[in-house]
Each structure stands twice: as structure tokens, then as C-alpha cells.
C-alpha positions in Angstrom: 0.0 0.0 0.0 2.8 1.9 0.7 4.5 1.7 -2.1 1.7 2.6 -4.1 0.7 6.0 -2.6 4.2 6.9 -3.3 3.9 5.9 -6.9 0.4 8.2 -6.8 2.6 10.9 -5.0 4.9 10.9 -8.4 2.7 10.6 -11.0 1.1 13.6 -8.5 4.2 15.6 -8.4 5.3 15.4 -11.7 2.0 16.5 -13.1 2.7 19.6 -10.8 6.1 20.4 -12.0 4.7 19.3 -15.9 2.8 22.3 -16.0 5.3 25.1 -14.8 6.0 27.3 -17.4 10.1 26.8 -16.0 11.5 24.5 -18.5 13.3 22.7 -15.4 10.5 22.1 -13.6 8.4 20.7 -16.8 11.7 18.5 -17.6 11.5 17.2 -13.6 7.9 16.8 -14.1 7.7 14.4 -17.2 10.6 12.6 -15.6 8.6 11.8 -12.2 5.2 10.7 -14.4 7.3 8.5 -16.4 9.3 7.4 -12.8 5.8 6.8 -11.6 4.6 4.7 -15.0 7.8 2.2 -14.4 6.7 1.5 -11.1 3.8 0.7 -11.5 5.2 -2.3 -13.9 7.7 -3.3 -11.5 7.8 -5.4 -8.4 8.8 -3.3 -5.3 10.6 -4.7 -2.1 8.4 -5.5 0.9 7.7 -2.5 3.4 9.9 -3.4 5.9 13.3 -4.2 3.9 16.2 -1.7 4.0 17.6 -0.3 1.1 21.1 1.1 1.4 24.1 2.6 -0.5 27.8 1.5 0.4 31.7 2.4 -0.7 34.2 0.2 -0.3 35.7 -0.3 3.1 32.8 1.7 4.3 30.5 0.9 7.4 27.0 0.0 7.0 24.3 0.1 9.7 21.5 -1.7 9.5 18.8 -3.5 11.2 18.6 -7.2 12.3 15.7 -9.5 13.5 16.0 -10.6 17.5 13.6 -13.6 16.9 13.8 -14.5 12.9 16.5 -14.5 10.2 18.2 -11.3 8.5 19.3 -11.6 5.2 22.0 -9.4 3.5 21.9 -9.1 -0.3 24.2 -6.8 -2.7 23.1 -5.2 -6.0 24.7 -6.3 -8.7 27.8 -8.4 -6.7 27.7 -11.1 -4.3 29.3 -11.8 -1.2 32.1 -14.2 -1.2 33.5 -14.4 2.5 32.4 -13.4 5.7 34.8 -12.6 8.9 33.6 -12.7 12.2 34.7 -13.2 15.7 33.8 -16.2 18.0 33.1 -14.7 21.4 32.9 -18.6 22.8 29.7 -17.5 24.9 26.8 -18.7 23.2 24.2 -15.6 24.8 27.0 -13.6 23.1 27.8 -15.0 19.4 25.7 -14.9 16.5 25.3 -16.8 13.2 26.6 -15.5 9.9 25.9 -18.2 6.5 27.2 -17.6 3.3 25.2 -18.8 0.6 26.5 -19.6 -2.5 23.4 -20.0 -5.1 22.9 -16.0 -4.8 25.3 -15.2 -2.8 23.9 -13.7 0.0 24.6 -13.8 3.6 21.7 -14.9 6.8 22.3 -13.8 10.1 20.6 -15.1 12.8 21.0 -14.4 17.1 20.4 -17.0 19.8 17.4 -16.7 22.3 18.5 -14.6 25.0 21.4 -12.5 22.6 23.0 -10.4 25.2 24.3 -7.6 22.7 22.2 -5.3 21.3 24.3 -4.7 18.0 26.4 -7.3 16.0 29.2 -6.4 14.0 31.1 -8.0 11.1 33.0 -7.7 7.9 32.2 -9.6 4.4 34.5 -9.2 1.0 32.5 -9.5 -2.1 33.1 -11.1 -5.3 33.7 -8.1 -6.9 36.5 -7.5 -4.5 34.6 -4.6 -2.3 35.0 -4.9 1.6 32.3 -3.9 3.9 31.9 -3.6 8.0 28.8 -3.9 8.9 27.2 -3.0 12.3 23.4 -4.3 12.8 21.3 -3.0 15.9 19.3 -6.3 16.4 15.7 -5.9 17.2 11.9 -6.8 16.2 10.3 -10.3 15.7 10.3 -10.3 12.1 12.7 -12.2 9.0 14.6 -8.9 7.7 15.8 -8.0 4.2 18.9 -5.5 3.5 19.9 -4.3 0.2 23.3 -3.2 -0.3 24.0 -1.2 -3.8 27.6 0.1 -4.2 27.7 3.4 -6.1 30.8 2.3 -8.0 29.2 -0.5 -9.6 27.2 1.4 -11.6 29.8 4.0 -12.6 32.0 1.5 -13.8 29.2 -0.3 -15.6 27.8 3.0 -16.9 31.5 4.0 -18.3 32.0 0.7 -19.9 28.9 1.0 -21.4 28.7 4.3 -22.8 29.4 5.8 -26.3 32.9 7.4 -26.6 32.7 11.0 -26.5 29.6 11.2 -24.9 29.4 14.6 -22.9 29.1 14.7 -19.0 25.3 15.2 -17.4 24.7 19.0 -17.9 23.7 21.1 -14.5 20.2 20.4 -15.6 20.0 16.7 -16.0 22.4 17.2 -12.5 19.5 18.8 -10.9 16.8 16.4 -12.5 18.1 13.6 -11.2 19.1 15.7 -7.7 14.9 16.7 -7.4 13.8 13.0 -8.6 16.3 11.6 -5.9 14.7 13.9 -3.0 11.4 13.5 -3.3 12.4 9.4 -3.6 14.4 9.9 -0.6 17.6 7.9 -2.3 20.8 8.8 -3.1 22.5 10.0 -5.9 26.2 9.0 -6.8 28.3 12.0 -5.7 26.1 13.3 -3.4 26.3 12.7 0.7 22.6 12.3 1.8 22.3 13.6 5.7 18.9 12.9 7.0 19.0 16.1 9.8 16.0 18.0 11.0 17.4 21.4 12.2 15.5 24.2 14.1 12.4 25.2 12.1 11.8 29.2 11.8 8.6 30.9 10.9 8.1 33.0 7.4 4.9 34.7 8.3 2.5 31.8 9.2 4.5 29.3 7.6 6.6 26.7 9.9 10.0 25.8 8.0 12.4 23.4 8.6 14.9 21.4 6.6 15.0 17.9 7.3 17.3 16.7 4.9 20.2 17.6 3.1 21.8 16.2 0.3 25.4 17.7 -0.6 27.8 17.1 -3.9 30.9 18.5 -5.4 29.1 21.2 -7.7 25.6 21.3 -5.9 23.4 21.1 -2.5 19.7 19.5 -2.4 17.6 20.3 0.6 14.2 19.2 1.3 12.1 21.3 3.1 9.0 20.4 5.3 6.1 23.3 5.4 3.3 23.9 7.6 0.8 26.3 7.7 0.0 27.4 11.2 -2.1 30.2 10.3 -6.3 30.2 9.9 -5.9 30.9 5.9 -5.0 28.7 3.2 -1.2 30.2 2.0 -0.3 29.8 -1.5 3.0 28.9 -1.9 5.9 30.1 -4.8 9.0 29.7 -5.8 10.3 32.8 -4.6 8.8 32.5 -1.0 10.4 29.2 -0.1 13.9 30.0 -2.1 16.3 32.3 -2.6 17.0 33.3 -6.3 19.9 31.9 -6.6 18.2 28.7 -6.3 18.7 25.6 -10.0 15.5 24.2 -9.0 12.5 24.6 -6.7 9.7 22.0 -6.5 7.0 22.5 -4.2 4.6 19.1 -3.5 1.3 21.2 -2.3 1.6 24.9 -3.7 -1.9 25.8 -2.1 -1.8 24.5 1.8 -4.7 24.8 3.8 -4.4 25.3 7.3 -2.8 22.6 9.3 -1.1 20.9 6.7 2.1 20.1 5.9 3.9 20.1 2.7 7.3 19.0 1.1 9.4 21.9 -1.3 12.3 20.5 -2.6 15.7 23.4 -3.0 19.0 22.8 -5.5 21.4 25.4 -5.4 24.8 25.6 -6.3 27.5 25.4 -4.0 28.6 28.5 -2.6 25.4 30.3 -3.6 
């Protein structure tokens, strides 16, 4: 169910930003409605799996069951060792299997796990080493996707025309908007999920609540609501500052009490 309201919320957006007379926004918009078309044909992961982008020798966090397995799956690669410590006390250790069909890994915790975190590393085929630390919690079997952003440069470079010109700023910021309101990540950009102070324009309660920051550019995603008594029609200019690539706002006409999501990419240094 979830997954399908966001896939509504797209095809809603990018409607939205279809009919702005800014040829950025229209661009954004035809690329969320077609976003939101491709969803609908494809199968989506279940609500409660984790999705998450890794580096090599980075650390990922995650989430494992107490009670039922957790498995661990990477995009495009597959594990090929796992190294672990054996504590000797059995309230203490934890199992880690690697299987080879896919290539995956299952963890799984005694009854009575003491720790509330496990931590290990595991080297993939494609010769990537991750540590991973897992807060373990919850009754249910888990899922964990792991995508690596260099994977898909290095397939992307191998498969693409000689010649072939980098992303202009506009295709940058496309992908930056499309990337927000999906809250993923984009390679090249650090994605901090942060929700700082919120200030009042007016009637209007502001407050970023997540950032996404690259070499050349800065995403930030905005959460609006109208405190006031009288719906607030909301622009471009009021939630930005000029400077500003691109400015998509979910809800431009908020009635009182709701919230909204505007979504900000500026260049660095602007």
C-alpha cells in the first residue's frame, strides 16, 4: 500500500512540475510521471526491507531480527567471504551463512542474545570490503539491500558511447529533485537525514530535514506547515532564494494545518 501512494505521489508531483511554465520544472515533471509509469510495472521490495548505498571499506548500519532471520543481499555483486569473531559464549555470538546460489549472507542471534548490535565484515566477489554493524531488534525475518555506487559508474563508463558529454547542470539537478522526493541517493552526493530548528516566514513553519550535498551542488528538502487560519499559496520565490537551480513544491496551495514537502537545489557556494 505503501508503495503505491508513493507511486500516486509521483505521477502527482510530476504533473505539478509538468505544468510550470520553468523548463526545469516541466523537464523534472515528465521525468517523475514517467518514474511513476515504471513502477507501476515493477515489483517493489516489501515495506519493511532496507535499502542502502555502500563504498568500499565503508561501514554500513542496519537492522537485524531478535527472533527470525536477516538476510543481507548486494546489487549487482555477491558476497564471497564473511569474517567474524567467535566470542565462545553462546548468549554472546551470533550466526553469519554464506550462501552460495545468490550469494547472500543470513544472520541469525540466539534466544537470549545479550548484545544489542552485531558487527562483522564480508568481502564481495567483486572484491569490495564492507563492515557492517546491525542493531538487532523486532520479531520479524529482515531484508537488507546493499548497492555500491561504483558498480554502476564502472558499468555506466563501460557501457557508454565514446565522446559522450558529462550530465549538464540540468540533467544534475533532475536527477538531484527525482532523488529527493524518492528519498535515495544519488552517486556523488552525501545524503544527511537532519532536522534542524524550524523558523517561521509569516505563518508558515520551515524546517529542513534533509540535506543532500555534492561537489558542484546542494539539495535540501524542506517540510512546510501552515500554522495560520488561511490557506497560503506557496511560490518559488517564497520558499527559495534566487539563486536557487530548482525549486519543486509538492502542495503549492496549503490549507491550514497541513504540511507540505518543497524541494531546494542550489549551487555550492550560492
Amino acid at each position: 500500500m505503501t508503495s503505491n501512494l508513493f507511486v500516486v505521489g509521483s505521477a502527482a508531483l510530476g504533473t505539478a512540475l509538468a505544468s510550470r511554465l520553468c523548463m526545469l520544472s516541466r523537464t523534472a515533471g515528465g521525468a517523475l510521471i514517467g518514474f511513476a509509469v515504471l513502477s507501476l510495472a515493477a515489483p517493489a521490495y516489501a515495506a519493511g526491507d532496507q535499502t542502502l548505498m555502500a563504498s568500499d571499506g565503508s561501514q554500513v548500519q542496519c537492522s537485524a531480527s531478535a527472533r527470525d532471520l536477516t538476510r543481507i543481499s548486494l546489487v549487482e555483486d555477491e558476497f564471497a567471504s564473511v569474517s567474524k569473531i567467535n566470542t565462545g559464549n553462546p548468549a554472546d555470538d551470533f550466526s553469519v551463512v554464506n550462501e552460495p546460489v545468490r550469494g547472500d549472507i543470513y544472520l541469525s542471534v540466539p534466544e537470549g542474545f545479550a548484545r544489542t548490535a552485531l558487527s562483522f565484515f564480508a568481502t564481495s566477489k567483486r572484491g569490495y570490503v564492507y563492515k557492517f554493524i546491525c542493531g538487532v531488534s523486532g520479531d520479524q525475518a529482515v531484508q537488507v539491500f546493499i548497492s555500491n555506487p561504483a558498480i554502476a559508474r564502472a558499468e555506466l563508463a563501460e557501457n557508454a558511447p565514446k565522446g559522450q558529454m558529462q550530465a549538464t547542470s540540468q540533467d544534475q539537478a533532475i536527477a538531484l529533485v527525482q532523488a529527493m522526493y524518492a528519498n535515495k541517493i544519488v552517486d556523488g552526493y552525501e545524503m544527511r537525514q537532519r532536522s534542524l530548528r524550524p523558523v517561521y516566514v509569516g505563518d508558515l513553519k520551515v524546517q529542513m530535514i534533509a540535506e543532500y550535498r555534492g561537489g558542484e551542488m546542494t539539495g535540501r528538502v524542506l517540510r512546510i506547515e501552515n500554522k495560520g487560519t488561511q490557506e497560503a499559496t506557496l511560490t518559488e520565490a517564497s520558499v527559495a532564494p534566487a539563486s536557487s537551480l530548482a525549486v519543486s513544491i509538492a502542495e503549492p496551495k496549503l490549507a491550514p494545518g497541513k504540511v507540505t514537502t518543497a524541494y531546494l537545489v542550489s549551487r555550492n557556494g550560492n
